[in-house]
Backbone as JSON, one array per atom type, in Angstrom:
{
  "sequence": "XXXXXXXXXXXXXXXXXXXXXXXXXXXXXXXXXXXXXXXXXXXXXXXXXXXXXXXXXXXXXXXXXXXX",
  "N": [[-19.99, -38.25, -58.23], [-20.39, -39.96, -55.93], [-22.51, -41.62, -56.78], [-20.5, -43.07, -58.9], [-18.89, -44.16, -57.26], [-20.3, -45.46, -55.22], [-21.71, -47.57, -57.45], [-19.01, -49.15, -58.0], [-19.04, -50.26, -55.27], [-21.26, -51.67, -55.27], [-20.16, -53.24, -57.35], [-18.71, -54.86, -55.76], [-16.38, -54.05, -55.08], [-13.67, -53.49, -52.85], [-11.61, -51.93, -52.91], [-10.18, -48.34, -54.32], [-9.01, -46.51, -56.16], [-8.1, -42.75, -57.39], [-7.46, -43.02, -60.19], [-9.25, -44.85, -61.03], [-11.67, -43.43, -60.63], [-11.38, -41.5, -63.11], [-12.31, -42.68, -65.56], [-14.74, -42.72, -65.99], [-15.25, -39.64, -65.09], [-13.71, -38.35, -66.83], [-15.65, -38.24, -69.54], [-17.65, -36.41, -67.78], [-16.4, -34.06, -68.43], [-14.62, -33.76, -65.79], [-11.99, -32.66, -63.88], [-8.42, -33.91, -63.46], [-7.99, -32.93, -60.64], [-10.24, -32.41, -59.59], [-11.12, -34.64, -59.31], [-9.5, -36.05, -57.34], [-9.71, -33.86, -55.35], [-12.84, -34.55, -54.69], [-11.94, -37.07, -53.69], [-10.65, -36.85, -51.21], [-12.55, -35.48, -49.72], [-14.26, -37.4, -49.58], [-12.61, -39.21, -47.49], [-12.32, -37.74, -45.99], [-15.21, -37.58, -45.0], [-15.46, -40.0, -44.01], [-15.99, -42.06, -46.0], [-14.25, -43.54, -47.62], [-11.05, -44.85, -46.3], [-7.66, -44.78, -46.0], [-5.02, -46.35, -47.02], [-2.81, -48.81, -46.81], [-0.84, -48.18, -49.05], [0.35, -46.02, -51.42], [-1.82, -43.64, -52.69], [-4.14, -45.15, -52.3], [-7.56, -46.59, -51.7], [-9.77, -47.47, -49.09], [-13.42, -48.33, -49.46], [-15.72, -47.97, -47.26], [-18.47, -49.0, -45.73], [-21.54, -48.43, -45.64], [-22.89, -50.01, -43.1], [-20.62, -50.22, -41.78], [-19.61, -47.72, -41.2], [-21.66, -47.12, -39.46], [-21.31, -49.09, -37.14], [-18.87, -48.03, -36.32]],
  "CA": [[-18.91, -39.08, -57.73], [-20.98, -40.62, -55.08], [-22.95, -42.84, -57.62], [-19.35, -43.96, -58.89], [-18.75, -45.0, -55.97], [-22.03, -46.92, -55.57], [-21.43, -48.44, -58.42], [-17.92, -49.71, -57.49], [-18.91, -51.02, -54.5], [-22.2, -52.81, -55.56], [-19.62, -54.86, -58.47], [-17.83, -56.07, -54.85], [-14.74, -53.69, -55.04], [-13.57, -52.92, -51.49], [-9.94, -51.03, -53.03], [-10.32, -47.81, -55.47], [-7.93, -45.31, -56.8], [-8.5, -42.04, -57.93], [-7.44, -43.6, -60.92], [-10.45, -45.37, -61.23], [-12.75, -42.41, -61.09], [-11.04, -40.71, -64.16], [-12.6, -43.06, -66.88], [-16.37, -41.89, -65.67], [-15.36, -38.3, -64.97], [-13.37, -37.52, -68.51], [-16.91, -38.5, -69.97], [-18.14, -35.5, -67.93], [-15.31, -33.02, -68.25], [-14.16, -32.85, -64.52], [-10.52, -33.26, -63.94], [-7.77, -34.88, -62.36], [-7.81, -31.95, -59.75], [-11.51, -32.24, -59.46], [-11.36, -36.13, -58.55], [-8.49, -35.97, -56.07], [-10.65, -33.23, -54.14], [-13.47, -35.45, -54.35], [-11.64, -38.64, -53.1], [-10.16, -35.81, -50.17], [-13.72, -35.12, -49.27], [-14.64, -38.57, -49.14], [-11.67, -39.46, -46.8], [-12.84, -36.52, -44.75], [-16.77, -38.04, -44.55], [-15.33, -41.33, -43.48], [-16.87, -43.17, -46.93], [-12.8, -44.03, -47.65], [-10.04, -44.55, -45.66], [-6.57, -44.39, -46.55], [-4.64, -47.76, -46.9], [-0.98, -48.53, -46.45], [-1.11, -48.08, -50.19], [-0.2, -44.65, -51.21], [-3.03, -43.76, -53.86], [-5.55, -46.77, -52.64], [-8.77, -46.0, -50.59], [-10.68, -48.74, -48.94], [-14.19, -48.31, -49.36], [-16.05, -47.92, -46.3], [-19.61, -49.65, -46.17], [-22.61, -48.01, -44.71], [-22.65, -50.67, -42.27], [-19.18, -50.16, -40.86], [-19.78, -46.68, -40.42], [-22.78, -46.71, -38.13], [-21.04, -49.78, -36.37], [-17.85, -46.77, -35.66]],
  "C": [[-19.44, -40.13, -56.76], [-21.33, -41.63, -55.93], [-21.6, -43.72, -58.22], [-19.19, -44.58, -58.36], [-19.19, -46.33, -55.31], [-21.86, -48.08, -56.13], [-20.04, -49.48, -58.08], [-18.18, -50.9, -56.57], [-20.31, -52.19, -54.18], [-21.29, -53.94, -56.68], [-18.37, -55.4, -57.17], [-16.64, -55.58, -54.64], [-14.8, -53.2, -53.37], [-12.17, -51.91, -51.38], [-10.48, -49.98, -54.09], [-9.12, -46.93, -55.23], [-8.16, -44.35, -57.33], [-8.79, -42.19, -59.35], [-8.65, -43.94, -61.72], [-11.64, -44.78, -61.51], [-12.66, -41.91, -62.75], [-11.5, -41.35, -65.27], [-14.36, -42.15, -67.26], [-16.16, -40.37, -65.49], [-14.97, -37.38, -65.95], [-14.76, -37.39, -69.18], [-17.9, -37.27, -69.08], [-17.43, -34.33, -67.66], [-14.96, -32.69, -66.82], [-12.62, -33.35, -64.78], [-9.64, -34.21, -62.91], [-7.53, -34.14, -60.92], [-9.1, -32.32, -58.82], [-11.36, -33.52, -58.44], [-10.37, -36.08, -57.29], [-9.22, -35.14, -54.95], [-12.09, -34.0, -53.84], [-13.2, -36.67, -53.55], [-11.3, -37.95, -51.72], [-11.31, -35.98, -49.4], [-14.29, -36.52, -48.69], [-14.06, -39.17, -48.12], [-12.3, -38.8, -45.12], [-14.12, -37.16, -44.19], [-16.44, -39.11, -44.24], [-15.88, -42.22, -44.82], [-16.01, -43.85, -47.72], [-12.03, -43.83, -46.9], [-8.97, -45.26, -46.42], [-5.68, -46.01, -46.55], [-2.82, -47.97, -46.78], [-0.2, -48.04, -47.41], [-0.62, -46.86, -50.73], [-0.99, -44.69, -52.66], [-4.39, -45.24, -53.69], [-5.65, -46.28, -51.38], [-9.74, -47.29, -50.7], [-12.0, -48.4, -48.8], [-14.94, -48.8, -48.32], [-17.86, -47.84, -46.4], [-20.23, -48.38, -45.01], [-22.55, -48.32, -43.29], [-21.64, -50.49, -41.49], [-19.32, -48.5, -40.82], [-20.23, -46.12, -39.41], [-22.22, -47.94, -36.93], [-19.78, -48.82, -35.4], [-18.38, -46.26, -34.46]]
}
């Protein structure tokens, strides 16, 4: 999920949706349970935060973490 992620935010995206995981994660059988606890986790590590949005997570740069 991490490399997803990666990926995402090297093509410039700064918004994702669990949504968004589920095309890459059907392709390795996890589920929609699976990704939601993943995006949870991520929330939790600070590497998304939550947006006014409900279901949209702003991707949170390296950089702006160690600047926190």
């Amino acid at each position: 999920m991490e490399e997803i992620l990666d990926e995402f935010e090297a093509e410039g995206r700064t918004i994702v949706r669990p949504a968004d995981f589920m095309e890459h994660c059907d392709r390795h059988g996890r589920s929609r349970s699976w990704v939601s606890g993943q995006v949870a986790a991520f929330v939790i590590a600070g590497r998304l935060a939550e947006t006014a949005e409900t279901g949209e997570y702003r991707i949170v740069r390296d950089d702006e973490d160690e600047a926190a």
